[in-house]
N, C-alpha and C positions, 0 to 999 in steps of 0.2 A: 579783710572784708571792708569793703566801701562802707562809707557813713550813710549814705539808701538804703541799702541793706539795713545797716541797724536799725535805721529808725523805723522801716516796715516790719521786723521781726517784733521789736520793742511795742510797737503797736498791735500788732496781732495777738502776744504774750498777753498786753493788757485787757484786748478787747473777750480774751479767752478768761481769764480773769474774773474780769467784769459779767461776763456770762454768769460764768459757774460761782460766782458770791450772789449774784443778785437777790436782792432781799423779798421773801415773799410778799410783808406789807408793803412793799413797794410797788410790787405787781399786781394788791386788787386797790390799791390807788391809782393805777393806770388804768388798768382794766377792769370796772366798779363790777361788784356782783347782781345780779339777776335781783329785779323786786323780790320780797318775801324772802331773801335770804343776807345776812347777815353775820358779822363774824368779831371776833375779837380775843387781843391777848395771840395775835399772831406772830410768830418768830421761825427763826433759818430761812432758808434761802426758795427758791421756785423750784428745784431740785429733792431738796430733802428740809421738809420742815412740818409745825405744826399749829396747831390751831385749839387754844385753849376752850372756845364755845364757840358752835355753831349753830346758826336759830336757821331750819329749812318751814317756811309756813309755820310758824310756832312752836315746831318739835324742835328741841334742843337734845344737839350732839355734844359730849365734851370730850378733851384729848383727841381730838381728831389729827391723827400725823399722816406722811404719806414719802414717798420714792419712787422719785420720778427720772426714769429710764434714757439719758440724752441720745444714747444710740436710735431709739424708737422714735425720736425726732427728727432724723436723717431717715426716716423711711415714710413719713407722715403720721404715725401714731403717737399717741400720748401714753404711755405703758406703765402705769401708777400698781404700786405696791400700797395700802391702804390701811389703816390702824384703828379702828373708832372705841373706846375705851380701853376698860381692863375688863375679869372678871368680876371685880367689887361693883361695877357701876352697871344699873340696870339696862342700860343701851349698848351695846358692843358689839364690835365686829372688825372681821381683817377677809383680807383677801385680795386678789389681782383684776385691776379692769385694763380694757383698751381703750382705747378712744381714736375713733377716725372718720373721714369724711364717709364711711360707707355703715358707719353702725358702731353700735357698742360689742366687746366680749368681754366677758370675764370666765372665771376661773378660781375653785377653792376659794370661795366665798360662803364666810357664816355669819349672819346678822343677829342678831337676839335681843326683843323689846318684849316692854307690854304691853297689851290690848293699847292702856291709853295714850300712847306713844304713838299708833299705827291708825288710830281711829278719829284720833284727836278733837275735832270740833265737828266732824262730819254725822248731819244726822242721817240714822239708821229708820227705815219704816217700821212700822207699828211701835213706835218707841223703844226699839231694841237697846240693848244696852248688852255690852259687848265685855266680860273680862278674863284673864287669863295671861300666859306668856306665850311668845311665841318666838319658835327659832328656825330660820332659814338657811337651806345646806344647799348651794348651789354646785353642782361640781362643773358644772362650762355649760356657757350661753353665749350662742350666737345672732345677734338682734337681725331681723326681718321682717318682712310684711306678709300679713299686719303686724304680727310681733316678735315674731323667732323663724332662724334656721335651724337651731339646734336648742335644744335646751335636755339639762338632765339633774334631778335636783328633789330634795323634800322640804316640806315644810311642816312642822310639829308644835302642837299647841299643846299644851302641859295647863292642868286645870280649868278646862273652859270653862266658863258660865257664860248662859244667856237665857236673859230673861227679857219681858216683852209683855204686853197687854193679854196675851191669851196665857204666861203663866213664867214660870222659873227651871232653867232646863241645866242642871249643872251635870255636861256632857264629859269630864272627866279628860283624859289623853288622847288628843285624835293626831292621825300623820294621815299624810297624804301624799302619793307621787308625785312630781313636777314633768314634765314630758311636751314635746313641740309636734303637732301633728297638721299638713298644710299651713303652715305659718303661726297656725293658733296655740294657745297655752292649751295642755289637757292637764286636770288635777284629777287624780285617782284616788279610790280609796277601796278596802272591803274588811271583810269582818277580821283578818288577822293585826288589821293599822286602829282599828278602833273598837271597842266596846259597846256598840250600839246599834249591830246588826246593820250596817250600814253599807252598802257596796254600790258601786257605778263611778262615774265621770259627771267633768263641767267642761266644755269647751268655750275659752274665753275667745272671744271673734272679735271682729274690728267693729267700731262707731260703740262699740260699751255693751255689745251684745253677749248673750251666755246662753248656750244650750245643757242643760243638765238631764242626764240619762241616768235613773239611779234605781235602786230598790231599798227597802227597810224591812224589816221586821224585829217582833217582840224581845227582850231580853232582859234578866234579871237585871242588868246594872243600867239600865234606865232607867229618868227621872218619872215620878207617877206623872206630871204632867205630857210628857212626851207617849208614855202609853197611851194615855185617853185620846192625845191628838191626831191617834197613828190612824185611825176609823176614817179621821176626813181626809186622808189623800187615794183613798176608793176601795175597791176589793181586792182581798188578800189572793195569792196564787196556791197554787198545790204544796207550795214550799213553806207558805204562812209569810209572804214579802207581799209588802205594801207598794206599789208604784210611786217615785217620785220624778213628773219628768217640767220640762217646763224649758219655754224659749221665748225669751223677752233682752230688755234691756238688764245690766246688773242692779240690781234693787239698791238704793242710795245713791247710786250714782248717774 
């Protein structure tokens, strides 16, 4: 073998190397992170590494690790495997995203915070105040316009409370379906996902719009104040359901 040879082989060996070690604080040293986001106690490499905290807008992530797919980079994608706690830490989750110039997907995605994790400094109208856990079970989403080609998925809140200027409404276990309908999120729900006589849809639509097509009625494990407030959303039907519909902007935001 010629000495060309070598030293192009020798070269390549290294620059493959040098790839596959590259250190991940090295790479948001290169490439700084996004305002509002913030990181520290990072180690291993841009491949497979982790991230002892991470501050997104003031919510703080810890152990955030990740594996990152090289083959998916030879097709355009970013194909990350993703870790965010344990079970001991109130913020957690794993699951699979893509990343490419045409959208997001993931896949087997469970996230699990609490209220003030999700809601942080965002104020709510009529002084809402928002608490409980909540955990997101995505099983594959495919991002479009406005929002989704595909989406399929629940989301569960384990001890709601909400309380607010007209009273205290502690709503107990509510789930709800996740579904993509013309592009839009649909969220479902009906009386076998929650305890509160509660049944219909929200369609989440582009510019922050929401259409909510619902119904209510009476029920033992209702809070008293949610009974007395059931009169003002109109007249009840032959079924004893209360009308809830409404199409505006999403309220806080």
């Amino acid at each position: 073998m010629s000495l060309v040879k070598k030293v192009v082989i020798g070269v390549l060996v290294y620059l493959v190397f040098l790839i596959a070690l590259f250190p991940a604080s090295l790479a948001v040293k290169l490439a700084p992170l996004p305002k509002q986001v913030s990181a520290s106690g990072i180690s291993g490499t841009i491949w497979s590494g982790e991230i002892d905290t991470l501050m997104l807008q003031k919510r703080r992530l810890e152990q955030v690790s990740w594996q990152l797919s090289p083959w998916g980079i030879l097709t355009g994608k970013a194909n990350i495997d993703f870790l965010v706690g344990s079970r001991a830490t109130a913020v957690n989750g794993k699951g699979f995203v893509s990343l490419s110039m045409s959208g997001i997907d993931a896949s087997g995605v469970r996230f699990d915070a609490p209220s003030e994790f999700l809601v942080g400094n965002t104020r709510l109208p009529f002084r809402t105040q928002i608490g409980g856990n909540f955990s997101l079970m995505l099983q594959n989403l495919e991002q479009g316009e406005p929002w989704c080609q595909q989406l399929t998925g629940k989301l569960f809140a384990q001890q709601l409370q909400v309380n607010n200027q007209f009273g205290k409404y502690p709503l107990g276990d509510v789930a709800v379906a996740l579904s993509c309908v013309d592009g839009n999120i649909k969220v479902q729900t009906d009386d076998s996902m929650n305890a509160l006589g509660l049944s219909g849809h929200a369609l989440f639509k582009a510019d922050k719009l929401v259409q909510v097509t619902a119904k209510i009625k009476e029920t033992e494990a209702q809070p008293e104040d949610l009974k007395k407030a059931l009169s003002f959303l109109g007249k009840r039907d032959s079924q004893g359901y209360y009308p809830i519909n409404y199409q505006g902007r999403v309220p806080g935001l």
